[in-house]
C-alpha positions as CSV (number, residue, x, y, z in Angstrom):
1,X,0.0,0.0,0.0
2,X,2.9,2.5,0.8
3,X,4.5,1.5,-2.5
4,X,1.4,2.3,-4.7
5,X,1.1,5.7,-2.8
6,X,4.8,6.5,-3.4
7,X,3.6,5.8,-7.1
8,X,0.8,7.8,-7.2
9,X,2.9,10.8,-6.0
10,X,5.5,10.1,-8.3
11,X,2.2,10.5,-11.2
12,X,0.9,13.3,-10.0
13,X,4.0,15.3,-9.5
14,X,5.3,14.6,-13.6
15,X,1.8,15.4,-14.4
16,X,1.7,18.9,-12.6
17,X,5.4,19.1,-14.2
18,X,4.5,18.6,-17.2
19,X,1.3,21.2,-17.1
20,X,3.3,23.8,-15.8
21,X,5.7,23.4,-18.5
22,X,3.0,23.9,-21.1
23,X,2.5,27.3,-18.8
24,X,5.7,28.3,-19.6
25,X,5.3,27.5,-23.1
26,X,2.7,30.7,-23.9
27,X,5.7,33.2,-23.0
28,X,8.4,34.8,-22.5
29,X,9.9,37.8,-20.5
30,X,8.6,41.1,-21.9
31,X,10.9,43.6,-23.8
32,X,10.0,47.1,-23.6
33,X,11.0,49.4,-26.3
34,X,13.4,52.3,-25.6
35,X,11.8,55.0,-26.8
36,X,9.0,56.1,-29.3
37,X,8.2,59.5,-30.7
38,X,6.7,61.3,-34.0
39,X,8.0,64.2,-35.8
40,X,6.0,66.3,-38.6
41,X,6.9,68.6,-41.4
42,X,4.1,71.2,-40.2
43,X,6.7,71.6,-36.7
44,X,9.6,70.6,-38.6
45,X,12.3,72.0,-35.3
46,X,9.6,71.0,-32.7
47,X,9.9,67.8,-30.5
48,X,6.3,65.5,-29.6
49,X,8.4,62.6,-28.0
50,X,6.7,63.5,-24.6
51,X,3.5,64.2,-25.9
52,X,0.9,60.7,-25.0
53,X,-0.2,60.2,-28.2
54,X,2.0,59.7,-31.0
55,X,0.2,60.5,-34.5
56,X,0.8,59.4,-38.2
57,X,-0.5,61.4,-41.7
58,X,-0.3,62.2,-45.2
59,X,-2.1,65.2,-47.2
60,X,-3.0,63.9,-51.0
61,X,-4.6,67.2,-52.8
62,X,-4.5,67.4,-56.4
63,X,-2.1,70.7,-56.5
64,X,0.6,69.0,-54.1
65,X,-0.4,65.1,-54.7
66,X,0.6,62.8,-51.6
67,X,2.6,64.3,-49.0
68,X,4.0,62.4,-45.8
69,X,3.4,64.5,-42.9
70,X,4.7,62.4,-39.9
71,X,6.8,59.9,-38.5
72,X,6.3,57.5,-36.0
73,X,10.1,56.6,-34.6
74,X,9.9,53.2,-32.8
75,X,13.4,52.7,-31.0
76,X,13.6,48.2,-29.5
77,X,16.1,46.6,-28.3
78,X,16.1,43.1,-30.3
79,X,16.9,40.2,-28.2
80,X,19.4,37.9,-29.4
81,X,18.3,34.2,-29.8
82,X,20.5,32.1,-30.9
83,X,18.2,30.7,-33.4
84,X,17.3,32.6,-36.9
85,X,14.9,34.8,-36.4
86,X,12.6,33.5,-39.5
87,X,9.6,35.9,-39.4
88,X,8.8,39.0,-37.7
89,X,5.9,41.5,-37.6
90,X,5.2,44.8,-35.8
91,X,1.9,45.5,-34.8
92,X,1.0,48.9,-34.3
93,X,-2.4,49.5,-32.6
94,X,-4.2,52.4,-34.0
95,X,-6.2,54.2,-31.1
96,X,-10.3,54.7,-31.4
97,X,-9.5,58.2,-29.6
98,X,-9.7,59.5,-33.6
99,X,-12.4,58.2,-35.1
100,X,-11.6,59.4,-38.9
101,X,-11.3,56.6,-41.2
102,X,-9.8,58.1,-44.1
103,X,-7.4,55.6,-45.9
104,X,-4.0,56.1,-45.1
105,X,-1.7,52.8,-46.1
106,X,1.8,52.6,-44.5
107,X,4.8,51.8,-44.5
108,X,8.0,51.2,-42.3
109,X,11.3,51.6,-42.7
110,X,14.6,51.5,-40.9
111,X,16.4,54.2,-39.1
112,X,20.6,54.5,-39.0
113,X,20.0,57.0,-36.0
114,X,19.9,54.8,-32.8
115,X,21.3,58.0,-31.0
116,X,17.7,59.7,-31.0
117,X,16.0,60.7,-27.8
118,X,12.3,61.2,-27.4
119,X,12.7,64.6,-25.5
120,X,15.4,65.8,-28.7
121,X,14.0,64.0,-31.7
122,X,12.5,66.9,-34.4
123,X,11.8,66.5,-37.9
124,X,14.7,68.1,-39.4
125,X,17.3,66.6,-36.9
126,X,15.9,63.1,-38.4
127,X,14.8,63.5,-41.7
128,X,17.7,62.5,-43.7
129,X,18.4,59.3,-41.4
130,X,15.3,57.3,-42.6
131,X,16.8,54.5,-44.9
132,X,15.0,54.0,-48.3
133,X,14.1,50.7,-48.2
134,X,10.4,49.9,-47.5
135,X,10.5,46.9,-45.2
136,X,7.1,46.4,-44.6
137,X,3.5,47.4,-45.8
138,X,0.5,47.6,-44.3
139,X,-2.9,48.4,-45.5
140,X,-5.3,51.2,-44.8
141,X,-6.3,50.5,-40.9
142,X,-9.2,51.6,-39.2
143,X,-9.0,52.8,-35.6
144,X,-9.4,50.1,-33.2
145,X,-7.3,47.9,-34.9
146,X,-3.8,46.9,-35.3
147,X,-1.8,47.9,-38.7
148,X,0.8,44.5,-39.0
149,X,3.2,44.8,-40.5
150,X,5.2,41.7,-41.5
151,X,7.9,40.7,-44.4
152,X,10.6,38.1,-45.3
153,X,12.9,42.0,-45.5
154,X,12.0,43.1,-41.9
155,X,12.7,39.5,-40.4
156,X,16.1,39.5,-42.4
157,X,17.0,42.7,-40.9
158,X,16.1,42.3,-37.5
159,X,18.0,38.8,-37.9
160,X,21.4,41.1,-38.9
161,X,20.8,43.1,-35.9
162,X,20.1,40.3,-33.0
163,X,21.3,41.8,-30.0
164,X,21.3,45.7,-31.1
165,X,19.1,48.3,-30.5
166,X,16.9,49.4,-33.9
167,X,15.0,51.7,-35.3
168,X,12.1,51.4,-37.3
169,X,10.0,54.8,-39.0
170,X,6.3,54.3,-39.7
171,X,5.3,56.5,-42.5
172,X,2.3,56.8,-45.2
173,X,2.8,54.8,-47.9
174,X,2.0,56.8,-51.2
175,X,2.9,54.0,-53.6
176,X,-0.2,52.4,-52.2
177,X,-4.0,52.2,-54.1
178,X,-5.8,53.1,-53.3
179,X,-3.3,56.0,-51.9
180,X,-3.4,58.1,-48.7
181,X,-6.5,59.9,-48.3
182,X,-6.7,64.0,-47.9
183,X,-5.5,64.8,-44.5
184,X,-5.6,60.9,-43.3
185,X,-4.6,60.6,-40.0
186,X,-4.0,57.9,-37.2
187,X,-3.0,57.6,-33.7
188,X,-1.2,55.5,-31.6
189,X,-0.7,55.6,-27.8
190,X,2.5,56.7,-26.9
191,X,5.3,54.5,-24.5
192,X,4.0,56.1,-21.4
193,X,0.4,54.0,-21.5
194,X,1.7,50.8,-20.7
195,X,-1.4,49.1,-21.4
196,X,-2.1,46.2,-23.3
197,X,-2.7,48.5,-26.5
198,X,1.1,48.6,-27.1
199,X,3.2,48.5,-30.1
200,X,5.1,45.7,-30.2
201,X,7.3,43.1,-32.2
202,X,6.5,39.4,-32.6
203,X,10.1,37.3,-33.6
204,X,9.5,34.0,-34.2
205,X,12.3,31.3,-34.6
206,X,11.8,28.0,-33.0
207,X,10.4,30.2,-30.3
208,X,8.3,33.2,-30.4
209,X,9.4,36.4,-28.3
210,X,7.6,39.1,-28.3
211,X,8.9,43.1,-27.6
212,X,6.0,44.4,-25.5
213,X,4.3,41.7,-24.6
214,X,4.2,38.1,-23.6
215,X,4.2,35.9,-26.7
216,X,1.2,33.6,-26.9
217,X,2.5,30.7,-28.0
218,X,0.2,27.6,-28.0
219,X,1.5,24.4,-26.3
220,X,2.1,21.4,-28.8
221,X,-0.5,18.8,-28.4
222,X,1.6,15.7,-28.0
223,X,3.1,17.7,-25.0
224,X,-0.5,18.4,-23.9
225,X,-1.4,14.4,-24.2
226,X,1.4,13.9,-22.1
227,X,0.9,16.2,-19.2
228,X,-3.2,14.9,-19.1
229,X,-2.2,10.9,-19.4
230,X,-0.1,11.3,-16.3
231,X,-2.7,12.6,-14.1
232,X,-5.2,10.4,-15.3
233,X,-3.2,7.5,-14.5
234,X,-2.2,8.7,-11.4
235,X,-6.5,9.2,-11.2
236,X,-7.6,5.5,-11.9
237,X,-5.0,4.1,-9.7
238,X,-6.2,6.0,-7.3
239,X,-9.7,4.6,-7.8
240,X,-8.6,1.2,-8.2
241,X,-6.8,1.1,-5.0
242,X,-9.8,2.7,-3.0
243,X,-11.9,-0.2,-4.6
244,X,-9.6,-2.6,-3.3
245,X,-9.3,-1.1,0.2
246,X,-13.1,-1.1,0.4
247,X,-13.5,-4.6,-0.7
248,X,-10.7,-6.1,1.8
């Protein structure tokens, strides 16, 4: 009798090992990004970064045709995995707090200016540090939701810079059609609302971590079967032995 309790225990303890390793399985230690800010051509020696609300637009009027107003500067600090970091996305929430649903498609871009500060950042201090490559795309998103951005070229650059910090620009995108509407604008809550409406980037490898937030990572089901099977053996033996006790 001592015997099958010792293995009963034995069950049950592998079984509750086993769940809480599908626990840790959903995620991972939070990174925070550094700094975040926007800069606009209309205050174009003016700083927002401390401002709570960080907001995107574009102008497209015939005379002019489609103008970027201003930048969203995301600054993260990409952990280094030692895996290859095989895709990648940044999601951006875009705040109900404007409620204009003009189309504005955008884009993102990476930054050689890792130097910036939040409370020093302007539009002509940064301007000409905006690489030219589009990395990403993302369609016209309504408030309320989350623009994603995610590409094979924004994986293989965060992949080149494991264990740097980074910069990545959200802009308009004007190559887009239908193109950015007249005076389209969008708003994103700024670093200081750490809520669960932050921006954030998803890396996934063989693991997922996420900047921001926790990834949510499902648990694989074979580990799943494993973790239930040992409890309910540990369960029926239980019963069994009971049976016997009450019979003897």
């Amino acid at each position: 009798m001592k015997r099958a309790t010792q293995i009963i225990s034995i069950l049950i303890v592998l079984g509750f090992i086993s769940m809480i390793t599908v626990g840790l399985a959903f995620g991972q230690s939070p990174h925070y990004t550094t700094a975040d800010a926007y800069t606009t051509i209309n205050y174009p020696d003016d700083n927002f970064g401390t401002e709570p609300y960080l907001m995107l637009a574009a102008s497209n009027t015939p005379d002019s045709g489609c103008v970027k107003t201003s930048f969203l500067w995301f600054k993260f600090n990409v952990p280094n995995p030692t895996s290859t970091i095989s895709f990648a996305t940044l999601s951006v929430p875009i705040d109900p707090i404007y409620t204009g649903n003009e189309a504005l498609p955008m884009e993102v871009h990476s930054s050689s200016n890792t130097s910036w500060t939040e409370t020093g950042i302007t539009y002509n201090n940064s301007k000409d540090h905006v690489d030219a490559t589009v990395l990403a795309i993302s369609p016209s998103t309504p408030p309320g939701s989350d623009a994603l951005f995610t590409s094979p070229e924004l994986a293989a650059y965060l992949n080149a810079h494991k264990g740097q910090t980074v910069t990545l620009v959200v802009m308009a995108n004007c190559a887009a059609s239908p193109a950015p509407a007249t005076d389209a604008v969008r708003v994103v809550k700024a670093l200081q609302h750490t809520d669960s409406s932050q921006v954030e980037l998803l890396l996934q490898g063989p693991t997922a971590v996420k900047v921001k937030t926790l990834t949510a990572r499902s648990p694989s089901l074979s580990t799943t079967i494993v973790s239930v099977s040992l409890l309910l053996s540990a369960i029926m033996l239980a019963i069994r032995l009971h049976k016997r006790q009450k019979l003897s």
